[in-house]
N, C-alpha and C positions, 0 to 999 in steps of 0.2 A: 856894777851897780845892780841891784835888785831888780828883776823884773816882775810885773804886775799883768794878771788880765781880772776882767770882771767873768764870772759866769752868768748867765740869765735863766734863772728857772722861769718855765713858764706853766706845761701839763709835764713835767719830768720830775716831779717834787718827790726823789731821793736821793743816796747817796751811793747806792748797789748799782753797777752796771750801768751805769751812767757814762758814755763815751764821750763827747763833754767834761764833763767833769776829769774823766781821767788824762785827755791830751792836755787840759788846761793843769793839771800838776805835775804832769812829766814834762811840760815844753816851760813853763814859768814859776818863779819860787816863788808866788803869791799869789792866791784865786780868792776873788771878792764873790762872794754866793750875794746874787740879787733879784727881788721881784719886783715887777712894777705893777703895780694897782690901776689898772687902767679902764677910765670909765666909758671908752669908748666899748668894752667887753661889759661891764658892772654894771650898766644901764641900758644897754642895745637891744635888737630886736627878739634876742631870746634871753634878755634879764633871767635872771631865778633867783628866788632867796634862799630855799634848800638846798642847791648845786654853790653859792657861794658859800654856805656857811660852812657845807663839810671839806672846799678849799681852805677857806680858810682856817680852818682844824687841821690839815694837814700840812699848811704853813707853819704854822707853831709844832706840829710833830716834827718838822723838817727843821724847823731853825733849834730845838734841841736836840737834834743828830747832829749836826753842823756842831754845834756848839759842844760837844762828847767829842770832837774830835781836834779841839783849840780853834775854834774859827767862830761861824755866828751867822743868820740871813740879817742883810740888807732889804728894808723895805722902803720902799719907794711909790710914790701916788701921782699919776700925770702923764702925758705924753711919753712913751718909752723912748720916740727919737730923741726927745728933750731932757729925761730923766738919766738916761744911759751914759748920755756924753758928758752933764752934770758930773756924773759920779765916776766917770772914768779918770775927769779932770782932778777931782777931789783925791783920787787915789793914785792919781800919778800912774792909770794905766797905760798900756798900749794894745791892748788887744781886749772885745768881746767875744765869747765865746756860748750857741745857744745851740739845741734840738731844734732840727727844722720843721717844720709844721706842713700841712698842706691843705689848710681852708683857705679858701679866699681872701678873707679879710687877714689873714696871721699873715701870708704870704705878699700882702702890700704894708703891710706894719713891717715885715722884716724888710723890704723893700727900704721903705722910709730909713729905719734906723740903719742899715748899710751905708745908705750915702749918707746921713749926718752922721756916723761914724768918720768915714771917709773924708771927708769936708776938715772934721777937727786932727786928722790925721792919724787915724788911730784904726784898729783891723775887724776887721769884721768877719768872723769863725764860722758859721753855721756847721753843723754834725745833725749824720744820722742816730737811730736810737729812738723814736718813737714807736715802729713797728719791728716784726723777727725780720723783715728783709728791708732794702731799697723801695720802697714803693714806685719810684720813677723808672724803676729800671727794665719791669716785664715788659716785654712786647708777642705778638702775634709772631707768627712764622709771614707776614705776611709788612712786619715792623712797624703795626697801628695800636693801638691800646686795646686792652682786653675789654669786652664786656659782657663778656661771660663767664659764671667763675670757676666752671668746671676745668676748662682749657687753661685759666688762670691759676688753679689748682695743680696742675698738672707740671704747669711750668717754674711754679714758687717754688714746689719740692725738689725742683732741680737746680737752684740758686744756693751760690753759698752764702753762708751764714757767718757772721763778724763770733769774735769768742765773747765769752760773757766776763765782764769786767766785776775784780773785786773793788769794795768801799774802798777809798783809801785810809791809810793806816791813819794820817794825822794833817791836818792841815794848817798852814801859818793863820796866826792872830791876824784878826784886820786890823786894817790903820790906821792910826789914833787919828788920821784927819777926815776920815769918813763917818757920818753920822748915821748911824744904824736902821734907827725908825722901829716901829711897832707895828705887829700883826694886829688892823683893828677890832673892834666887835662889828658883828651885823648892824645893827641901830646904825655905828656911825654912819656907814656905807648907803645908810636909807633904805636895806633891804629886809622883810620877813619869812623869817623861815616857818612855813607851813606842814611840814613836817614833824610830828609827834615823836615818832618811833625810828628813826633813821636806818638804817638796812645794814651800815656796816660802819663799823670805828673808823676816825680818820689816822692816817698816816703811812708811813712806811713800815711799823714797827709791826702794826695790824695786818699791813698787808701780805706783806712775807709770813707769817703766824699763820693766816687763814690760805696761803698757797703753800706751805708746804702738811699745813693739816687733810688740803684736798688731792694735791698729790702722795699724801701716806694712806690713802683708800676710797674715798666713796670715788675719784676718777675712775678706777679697775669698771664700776657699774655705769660709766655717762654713757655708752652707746645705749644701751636698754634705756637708762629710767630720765633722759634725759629734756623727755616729755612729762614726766611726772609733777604736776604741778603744784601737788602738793608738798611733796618729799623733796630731797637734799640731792637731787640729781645732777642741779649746775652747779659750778665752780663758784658764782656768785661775788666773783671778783671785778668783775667789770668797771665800779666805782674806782675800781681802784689804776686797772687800766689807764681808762681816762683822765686821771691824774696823775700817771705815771709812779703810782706809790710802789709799783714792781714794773719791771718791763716785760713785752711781750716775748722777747727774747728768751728772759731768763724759766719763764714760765715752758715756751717752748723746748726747751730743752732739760728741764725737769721732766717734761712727761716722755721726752725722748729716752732717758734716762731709764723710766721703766718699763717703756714699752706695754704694750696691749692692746685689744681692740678700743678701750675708753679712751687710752692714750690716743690712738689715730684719731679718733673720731671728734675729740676735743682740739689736737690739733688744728683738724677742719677749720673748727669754730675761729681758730685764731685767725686763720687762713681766709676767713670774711672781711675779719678787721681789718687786716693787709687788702683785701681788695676795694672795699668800698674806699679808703684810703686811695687805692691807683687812681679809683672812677672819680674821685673829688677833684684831685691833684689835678689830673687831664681832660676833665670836663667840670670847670668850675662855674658854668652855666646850670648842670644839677642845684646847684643851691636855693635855688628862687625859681626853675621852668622843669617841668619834667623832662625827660631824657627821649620819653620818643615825641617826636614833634608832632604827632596822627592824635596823641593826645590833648594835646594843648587844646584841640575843640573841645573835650568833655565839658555837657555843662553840670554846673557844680550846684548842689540845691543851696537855699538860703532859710536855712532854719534853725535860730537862735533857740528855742525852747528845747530844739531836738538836741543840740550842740551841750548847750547846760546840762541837760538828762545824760549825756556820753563821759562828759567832765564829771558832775557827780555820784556817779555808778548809779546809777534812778532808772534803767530803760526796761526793766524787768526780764531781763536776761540775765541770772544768776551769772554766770562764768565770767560775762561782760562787765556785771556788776563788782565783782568780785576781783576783776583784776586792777579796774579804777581805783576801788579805793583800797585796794594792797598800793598802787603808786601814791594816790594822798596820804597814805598813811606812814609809808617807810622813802619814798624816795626811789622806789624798784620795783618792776613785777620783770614776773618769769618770762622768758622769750615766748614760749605756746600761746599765753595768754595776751602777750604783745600781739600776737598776729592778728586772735582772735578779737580782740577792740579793734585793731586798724581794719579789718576788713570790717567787721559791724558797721565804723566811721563813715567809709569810702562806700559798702555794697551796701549796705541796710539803710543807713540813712543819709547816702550819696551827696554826704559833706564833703567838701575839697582836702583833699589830705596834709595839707597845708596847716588845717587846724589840729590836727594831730599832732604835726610835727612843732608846732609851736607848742601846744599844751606838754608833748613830751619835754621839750629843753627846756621850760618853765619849772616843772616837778621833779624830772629825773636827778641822780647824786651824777649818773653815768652821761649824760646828755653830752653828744657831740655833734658838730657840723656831718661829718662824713657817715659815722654812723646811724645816725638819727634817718639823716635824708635817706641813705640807700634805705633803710630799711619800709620808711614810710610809701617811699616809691616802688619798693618791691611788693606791696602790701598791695597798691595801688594799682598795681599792674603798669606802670607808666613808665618803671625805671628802665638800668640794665638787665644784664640775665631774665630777657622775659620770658615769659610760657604765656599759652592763651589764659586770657584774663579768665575765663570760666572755673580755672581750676583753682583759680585764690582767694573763691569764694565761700569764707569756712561759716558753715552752721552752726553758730554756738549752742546750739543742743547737742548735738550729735559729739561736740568736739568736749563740749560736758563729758559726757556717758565716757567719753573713751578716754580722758585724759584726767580726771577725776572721778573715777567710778562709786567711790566709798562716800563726794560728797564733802570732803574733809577741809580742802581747800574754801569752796565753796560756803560751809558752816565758820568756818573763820573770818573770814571777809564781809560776811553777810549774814550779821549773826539770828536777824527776824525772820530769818529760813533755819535755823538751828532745829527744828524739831519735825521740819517737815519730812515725811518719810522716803528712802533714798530714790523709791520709783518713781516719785513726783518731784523732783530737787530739782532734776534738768527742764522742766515746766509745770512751775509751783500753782501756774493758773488754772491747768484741767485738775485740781484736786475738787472737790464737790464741797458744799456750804460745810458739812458736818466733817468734811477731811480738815478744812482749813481752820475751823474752831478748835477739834483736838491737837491739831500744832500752832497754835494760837498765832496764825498769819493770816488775816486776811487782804487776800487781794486785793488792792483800789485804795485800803488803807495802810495797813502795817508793811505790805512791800508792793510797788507798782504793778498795775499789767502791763504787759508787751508792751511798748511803744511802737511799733511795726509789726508786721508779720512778716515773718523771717521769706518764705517761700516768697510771696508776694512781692517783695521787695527783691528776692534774687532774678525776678522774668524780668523786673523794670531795670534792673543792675544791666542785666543781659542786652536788653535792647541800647540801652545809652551806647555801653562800650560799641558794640555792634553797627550803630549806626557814625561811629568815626573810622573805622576800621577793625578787621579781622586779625 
């Protein structure tokens, strides 16, 4: 008799490299491709209407791949322990088969739906395949979890590596007793996407396009220009990561492929993702408390009007401004520029980084538990891999001049600074009454002053941290 599994796409939504997907058609003559809509993710503490919409864009890219190859997704809306076993029964399966996860909350969802698989009798799969290695697997020389990523670095590159799996050629029709369901619109879901300009197409078809157009050149330049905030310096893939529209896998091994200094150095970057991944995985108290516990006394200000001026790029820091609303606007900003607002956030206007990290998974296409946090926390000075907090303290002027020098980034983003002249861009407020009338910005009107002073606010940064610990 025929045997049946279900597969569960969850952030895996292709068909390339998929380990999952390939055990489940070499061990069984029938894979039911399925998503569940699950409102405990749809509507929970980091809701977004732009992060669902370009999922669900890439659900529909995914269910016509699926569908090119004789098959189709399955969609489903509800409790995943409860929807799974539904449809396993519907399909006469015996087995699910999913990408394991390592947040929190994924990791007692999977929990759940294990044992009510179990219970109905039926198997329960879990595969890796999220990151280029095992994330559970590094340990210290001393056999405790990494929390630093240099040492972690060190040891990843010495990890073997799974092969990178082809699509498969074809897969069976699903079965006429299972009911398919539809990918919905945003409205239904009750979610708005505030995003205008979105940062990248959804799907797999996009994603593989745009990683092999970055692996056929502008990679050879990521170690140089990969601060360059204006220019094509990152991969800018990341949206697509987190949806698994490529794997990190396949990506790794692309640039292995051709080697260079871009290559290594972009490796690195991948080599984050895999870590902050270990640090979620093994310390899933990160998610909601900082990581050093000396920190948990910081006190944190309370200032709503400062917060709304960070959210709508209003603080009169050009760069800061500038990278807010590149995020309201597309759904992305550049990593540099990331830094640069979270330390503004945290040192400038020694708001809880908490708010950041919310506002990022609210906006971001890329937003993830493990990434988000580690980075928010690194920003923070709170997380792993720490250094003294003094040195995470960036000057968004200074980080202007040198990472935007021409201005260019900056005139895009913020276009009521478009004329001001490039020695005064990184601060449009010392221009004099008759500077600011011939680039027709005036300060206090057409673009804010400071909202702080940057120096000022670094001795009070200094002292907070200082007085819970060195």
């Amino acid at each position: 008799m025929p045997t049946t599994a279900l597969l569960w796409y969850r952030r895996d939504l292709r068909v390339h490299d998929h380990p999952a997907l390939t055990r489940a058609v070499r061990e069984f003559d029938r894979v039911v491709p399925v998503f569940v809509l699950d409102d405990a993710l749809l509507g929970g503490r980091f809701a977004s209407g732009p992060r669902t919409a370009f999922m669900l864009g890439c659900l529909r890219a995914l269910d016509a791949d699926l569908r090119a190859l004789g098959s189709g997704l399955v969609v489903c809306h509800g409790r995943p322990e409860a929807e799974l076993v539904a449809l396993a029964a519907d399909a006469r399966a015996e087995a699910v088969l999913w990408t394991s996860d390592v947040a929190p909350y994924a990791r007692a969802r999977d929990a759940r739906v294990t044992e009510a698989l179990r219970d109905a009798g039926m198997q329960a799969v879990p595969q890796g395949g999220a990151y280029a290695v095992d994330v559970s697997e590094p340990r210290t020389q001393g056999g405790t979890p990494f929390i630093v990523f240099t040492p972690f670095f060190k040891r990843w590159r010495t990890l073997e590596r799974r092969v990178v799996h082809p699509a498969p050629a074809e897969l069976a029709p699903l079965p006429g007793t299972v009911a398919r369901g539809r990918v919905p619109s945003l409205d239904a879901l009750c979610l708005q996407d505030d995003v205008v300009e979105p940062f990248r197409e959804p799907g797999e078809q996009a994603a593989r396009q745009a990683l092999a157009r970055w692996l056929d050149g502008p990679m050879e330049r990521y170690a140089d220009r990969h601060d360059d905030v204006a220019g094509e310096g990152t991969s800018g893939l990341s949206p697509y990561l987190r949806w698994g529209c490529v794997s990190a896998r396949e990506c790794e091994e692309g640039a292995e492929r051709r080697g260079g200094p871009g290559a290594e150095a972009w490796m690195r970057q991948l080599c984050w993702r895999d870590f902050y991944a270990h640090v979620l995985l093994l310390h899933p108290g990160n998610a909601r408390h900082e990581f050093q516990e000396r920190f948990r006394q910081l006190e944190w200000a309370d200032d709503d009007e400062a917060l709304e001026a960070w959210r709508a790029g209003c603080t009169g820091y050009p760069l800061v401004d500038a990278g807010m609303r590149q995020l309201a606007r597309t759904g992305w900003m550049h990593n540099r520029t990331r830094l640069v607002v979270g330390s503004f956030l945290t040192k400038d206007l020694h708001l809880d980084w908490r708010h950041g990290e919310a506002h990022f998974e609210r906006m971001l296409l890329d937003g993830e538990p493990a990434q988000n946090n580690g980075n928010w926390q690194w920003i923070a000075s709170t997380g792993v891999d720490p250094a003294p907090y003094f040195r995470r303290m960036f000057n968004p002027v200074r980080q202007q001049r040198k990472f935007d020098p021409d201005g260019e980034y900056v005139r895009r983003w913020v276009p009521e600074l478009r004329d001001v002249p490039v020695d005064k861009l990184a601060e449009p407020w010392t221009m004099s009454a008759d500077e600011q009338a011939a680039a027709g910005c005036v300060i206090g009107r057409d673009y804010p002053a400071p909202i702080v002073d940057h120096a000022q606010e670094r001795r009070r940064a200094l002292d907070r941290y200082r007085a819970v610990g060195t």
